[in-house]
N, C-alpha and C positions, 0 to 999 in steps of 0.2 A: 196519263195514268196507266200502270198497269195491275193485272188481279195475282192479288197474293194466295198461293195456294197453302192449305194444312191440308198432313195426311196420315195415317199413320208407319211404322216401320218395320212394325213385325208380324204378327198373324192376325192381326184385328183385334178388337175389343181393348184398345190403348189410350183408351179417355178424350178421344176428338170431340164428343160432344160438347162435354164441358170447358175445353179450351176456347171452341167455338164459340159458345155462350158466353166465357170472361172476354174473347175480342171482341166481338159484334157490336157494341158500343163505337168501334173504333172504323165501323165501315156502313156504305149505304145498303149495301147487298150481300148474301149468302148464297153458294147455289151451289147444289148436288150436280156432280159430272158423271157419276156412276153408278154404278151398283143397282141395288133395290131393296125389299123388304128385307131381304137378309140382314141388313144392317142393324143395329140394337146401338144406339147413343145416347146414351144415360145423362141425365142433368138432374142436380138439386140444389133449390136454392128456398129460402123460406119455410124449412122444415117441411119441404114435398121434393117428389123424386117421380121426375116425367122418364120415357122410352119412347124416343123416336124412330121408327124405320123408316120412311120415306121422305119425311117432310124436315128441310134445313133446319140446324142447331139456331138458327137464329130467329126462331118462329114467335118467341116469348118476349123480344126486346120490341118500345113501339121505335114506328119511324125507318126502318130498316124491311127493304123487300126480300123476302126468299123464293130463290129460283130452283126449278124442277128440270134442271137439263134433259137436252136430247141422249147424252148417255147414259140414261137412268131410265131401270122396266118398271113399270106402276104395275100395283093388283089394284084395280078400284075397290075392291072387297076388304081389302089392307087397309088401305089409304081411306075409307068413308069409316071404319071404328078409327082411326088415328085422330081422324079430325073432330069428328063426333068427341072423341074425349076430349080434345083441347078447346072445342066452345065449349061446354060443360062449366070448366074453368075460366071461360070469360076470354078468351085471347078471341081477336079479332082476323081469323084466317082469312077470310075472302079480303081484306085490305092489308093481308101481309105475305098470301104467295101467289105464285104464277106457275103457269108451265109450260113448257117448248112442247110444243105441236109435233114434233120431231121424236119425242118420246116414246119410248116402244109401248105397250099393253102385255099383261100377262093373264092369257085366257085360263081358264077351268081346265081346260085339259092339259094346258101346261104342265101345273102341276101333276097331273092324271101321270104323262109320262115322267117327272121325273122323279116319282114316286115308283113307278115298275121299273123303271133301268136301274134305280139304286138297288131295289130288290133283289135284281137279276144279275148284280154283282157281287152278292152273299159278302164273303169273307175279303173280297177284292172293294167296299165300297169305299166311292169320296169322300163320305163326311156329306152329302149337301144337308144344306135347313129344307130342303122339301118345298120353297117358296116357288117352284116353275121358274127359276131364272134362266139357269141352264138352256132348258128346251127354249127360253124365249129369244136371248142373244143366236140361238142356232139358227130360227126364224128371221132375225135381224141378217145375218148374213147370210142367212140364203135367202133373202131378197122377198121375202112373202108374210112378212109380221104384222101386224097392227099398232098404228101409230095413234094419239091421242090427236090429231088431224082430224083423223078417217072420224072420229064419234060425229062430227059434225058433219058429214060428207051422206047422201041419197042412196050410198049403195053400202053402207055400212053395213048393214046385216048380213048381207049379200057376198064379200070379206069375211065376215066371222066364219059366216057356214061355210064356204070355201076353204077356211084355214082348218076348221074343224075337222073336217070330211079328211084329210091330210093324214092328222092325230089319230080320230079312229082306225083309219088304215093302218097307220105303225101300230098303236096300243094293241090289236089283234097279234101283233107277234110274240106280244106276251101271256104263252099259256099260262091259264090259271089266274089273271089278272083282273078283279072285279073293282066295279068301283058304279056309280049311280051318278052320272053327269046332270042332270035334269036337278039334281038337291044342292049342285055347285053352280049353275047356270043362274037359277034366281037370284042369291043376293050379288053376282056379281053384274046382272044387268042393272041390277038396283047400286050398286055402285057406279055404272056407268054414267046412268042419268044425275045421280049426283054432281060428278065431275063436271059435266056439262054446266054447271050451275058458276064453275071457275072462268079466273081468265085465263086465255092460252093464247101465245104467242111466238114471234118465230123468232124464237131465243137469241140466233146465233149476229139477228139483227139489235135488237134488241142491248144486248151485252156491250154489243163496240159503239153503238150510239152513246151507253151507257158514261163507257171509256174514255170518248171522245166527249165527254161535258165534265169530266175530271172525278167524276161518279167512281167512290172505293167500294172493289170488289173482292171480297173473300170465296175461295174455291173450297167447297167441305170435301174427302173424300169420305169414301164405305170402305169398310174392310184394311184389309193391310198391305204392304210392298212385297211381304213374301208369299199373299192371298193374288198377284197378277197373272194374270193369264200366261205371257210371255216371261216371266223372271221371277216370279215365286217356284215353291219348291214343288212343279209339273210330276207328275199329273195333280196333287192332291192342293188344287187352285179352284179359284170364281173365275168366270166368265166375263170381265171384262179386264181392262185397265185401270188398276187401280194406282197408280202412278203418277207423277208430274205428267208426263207427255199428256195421260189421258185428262187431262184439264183441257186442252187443247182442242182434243178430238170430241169430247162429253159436253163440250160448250159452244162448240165455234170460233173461238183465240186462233190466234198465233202464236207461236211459239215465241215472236219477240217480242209478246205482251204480257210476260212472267214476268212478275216482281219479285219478294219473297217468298221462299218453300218452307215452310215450318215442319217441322219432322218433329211427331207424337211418340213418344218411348215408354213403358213403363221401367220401373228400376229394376225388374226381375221378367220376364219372359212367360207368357202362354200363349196356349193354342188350343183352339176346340177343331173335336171331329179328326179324322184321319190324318195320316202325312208323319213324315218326321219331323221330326227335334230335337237337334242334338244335344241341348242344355234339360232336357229333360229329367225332373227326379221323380221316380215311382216310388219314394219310400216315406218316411215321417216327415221330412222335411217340405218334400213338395206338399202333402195336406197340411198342413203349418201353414204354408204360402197362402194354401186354397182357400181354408176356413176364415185365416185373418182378412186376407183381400176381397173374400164375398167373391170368389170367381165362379160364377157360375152365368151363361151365357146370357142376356140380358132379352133376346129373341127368342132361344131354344131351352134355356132353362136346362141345357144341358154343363156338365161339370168341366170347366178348363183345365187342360193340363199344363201344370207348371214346371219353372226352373230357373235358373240362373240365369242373368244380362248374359247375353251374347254377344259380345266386338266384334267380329268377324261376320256375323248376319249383319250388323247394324251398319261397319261400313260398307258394305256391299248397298244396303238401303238407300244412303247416304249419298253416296257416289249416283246412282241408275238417277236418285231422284231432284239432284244438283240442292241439297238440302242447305239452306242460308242458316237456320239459328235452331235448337232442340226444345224442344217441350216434356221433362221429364215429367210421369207420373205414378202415385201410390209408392213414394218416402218413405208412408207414413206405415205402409205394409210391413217391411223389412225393417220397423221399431222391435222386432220381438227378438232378434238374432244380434250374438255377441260378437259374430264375424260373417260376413257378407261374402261369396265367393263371385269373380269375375272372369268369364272365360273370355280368355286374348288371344289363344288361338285352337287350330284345330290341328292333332295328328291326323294324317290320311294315308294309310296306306305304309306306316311308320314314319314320314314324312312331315314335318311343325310347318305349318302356314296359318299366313292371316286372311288369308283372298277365300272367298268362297266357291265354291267346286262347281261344276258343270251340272250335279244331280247328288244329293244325298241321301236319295230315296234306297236302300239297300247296301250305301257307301260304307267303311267300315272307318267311322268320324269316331273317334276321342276327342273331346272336351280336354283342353290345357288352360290349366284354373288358377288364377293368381288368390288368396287372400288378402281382403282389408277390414280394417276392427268397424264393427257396427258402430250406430248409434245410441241404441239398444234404449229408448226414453221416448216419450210422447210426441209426435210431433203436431197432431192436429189441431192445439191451440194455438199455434204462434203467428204472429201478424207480419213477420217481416222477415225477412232472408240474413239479415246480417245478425238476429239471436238464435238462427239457427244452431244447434251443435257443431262444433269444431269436425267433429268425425262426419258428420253428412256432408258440410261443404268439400271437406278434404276426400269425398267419394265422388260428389261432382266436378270437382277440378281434374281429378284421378282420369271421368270421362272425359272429360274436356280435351284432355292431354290424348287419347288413345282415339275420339272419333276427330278431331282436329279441328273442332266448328261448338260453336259458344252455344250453353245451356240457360236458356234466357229464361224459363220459367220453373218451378218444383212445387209439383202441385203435393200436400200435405194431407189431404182429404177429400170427401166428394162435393163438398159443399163448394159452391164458385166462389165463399168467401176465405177457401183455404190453398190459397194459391199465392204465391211468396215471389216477385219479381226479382231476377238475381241481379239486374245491372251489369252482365257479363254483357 
């Protein structure tokens, strides 16, 4: 048996939740390889609408365990209102996730610093959510973080204040920088002890025991392929891998333990927070996008910005992340428009290609735009893919034909029951 990964392909916010939620019926296991609170994966089903940041899309189906990888930073302070509100609702967490002991922590001051360093960047900032990830992957690779291990371990406190004493040192180099740690230390040791009430285990054993009894594993990722550290669009990235390979590294795998990659699309393009984007529209059309699609960040509550499919982003996704079959979503968005526009490639420099550049942070990219006729009519009642409109199908073959890898699903709405199987 090998773990099949979904992820998404362009800046995050590409309906993984809900994909995750309509497969999880079809596997034993879900499990986060990355990221952390930052993530925002939205699910509705039953005329309610959940927001997960830390805890698997597949938290809500019984019978089915969700796993909290070693590549993924927990806030316990996060993670004890997440859970708090899913018992509320009656879901049964303590018999449906687990967590790798290998998992980083993200202290109170975490956030402390990367709250002043975005500050300190005025007109130059990244974009972060503010959630301490940053400062905490920093800790992870300089070899001195806090692991969800350590909370069981006799010198645990003894670690925090160590790691602490660190923070304060640097947070002093930010003049002018106030902030009252003792008001963020409580409810996060109150989180702490919480967690300790889970089980925690050594994932990466765990996993291939799993594999080795024919146990189906689903990989969720956070964020996007052009949100990676190493191959999204640098500097204005997250802090980890959010990629195929990082299934590998965020779990314990091996790389010849990849089954399928599913690659999450929307049919039109956004991005929150800083960075370029070349499909970008700053005019009527892009809040058209915005209003109709409800983009506003599901974590940050902050506004996405919109624009047109990107081909040239998308193969480049595709390619890094050896993507087996596509997950289009929000169709049902682009019902308002009587023609659809599609960028195939990019000028650079006067130059037309289809490969995506080294940096297009400052690059001088033109958007080269095909049109094709909308659908322009309702999509979110329909029950099946083949009463689809003739003009959506003939936009998803259109993709088909230009990312060269089959569009197995077109999600229609939010709801998990508007999702339309194409049989490609």
């Amino acid at each position: 048996m090998k773990v099949d990964v979904l992820l998404g392909l362009q800046w995050g916010d590409e309906g993984k939740g809900k994909i995750v939620d309509v497969l999880t019926p079809d596997y034993n296991y879900i499990a986060r390889f990355q990221g952390g609170p930052n993530a925002g994966h939205t699910l509705e089903f039953d005329q309610k609408k959940f927001v997960l940041h830390t805890i698997p899309s597949g938290i809500f189906r019984e019978n089915v365990l969700n796993i909290i990888g070693n590549g993924v930073v927990i806030d316990p302070v996060v993670l004890k209102v997440e859970i708090e509100k899913l018992l509320a609702v009656g879901v049964n967490v303590k018999e449906r996730l687990i967590f790798s002991k290998k998992a980083h922590l993200i202290l109170p001051s975490h956030r402390l610093l990367d709250a002043a360093s975005e500050t300190a960047k005025g007109k130059d900032k990244i974009g972060s959510t503010l959630k301490g990830i940053g400062p905490t992957y920093m800790d992870k690779t300089g070899r001195n973080g806090l692991r969800v291990g350590d909370v069981f371990e006799a010198d645990f406190k003894e670690k925090y204040n160590a790691l602490l004493e660190k923070h304060i040192g640097i947070l002093k180099h930010y003049d002018g920088f106030e902030y009252n740690l003792s008001e963020l230390e409580r409810p996060w040791f109150e989180g702490i002890e919480f967690l300790r009430q889970f089980t925690t285990v050594d994932s990466e054993h765990y996993m291939n025991k799993a594999l080795k009894a024919n146990q189906k594993i689903l990989a969720e990722g956070a964020q996007g392929t052009m949100l990676d550290i190493d191959f999204g669009t640098y500097p204005f990235v997250t802090s980890s891998n959010t990629i195929t390979a990082g299934t590998c590294t965020g779990l314990g795998v091996a790389p010849t333990k990849i089954g399928k990659v599913i690659g999450i699309f929307k049919a039109y393009c956004t991005r929150v927070g800083s960075g370029p984007f070349p499909t970008e529209l700053i005019d009527g059309v892009g809040e058209q996008i915005r209003q109709e699609g409800r983009e506003f960040g599901s974590t940050t509550g902050r506004p996405r910005r919109c624009g047109w499919i990107d081909i040239p982003q998308l193969k480049y996704a595709i390619m890094i992340n050896g993507v087996t079959e596509l997950s289009m979503m929000k169709a049902d968005v682009l019902s308002i428009f009587e023609t659809i526009r599609i960028c195939t490639h990019y000028k650079v420099n006067g130059n037309i290609t289809d490969e995506y550049p080294f940096s297009i942070c400052g690059s001088a990219i033109e958007p080269v735009y095909e049109d094709v006729p909308g659908w322009n009519c309702n999509l979110t009642g329909l029950t099946s893919y083949e009463s689809a409109p003739e003009a959506l199908r003939n936009y998803v073959n259109y993709l088909e034909n230009l990312l060269e890898v089959p569009i197995t699903i077109v999600s229609v709405g939010p709801d998990r029951s508007q999702t339309l199987i194409t049989g490609h």
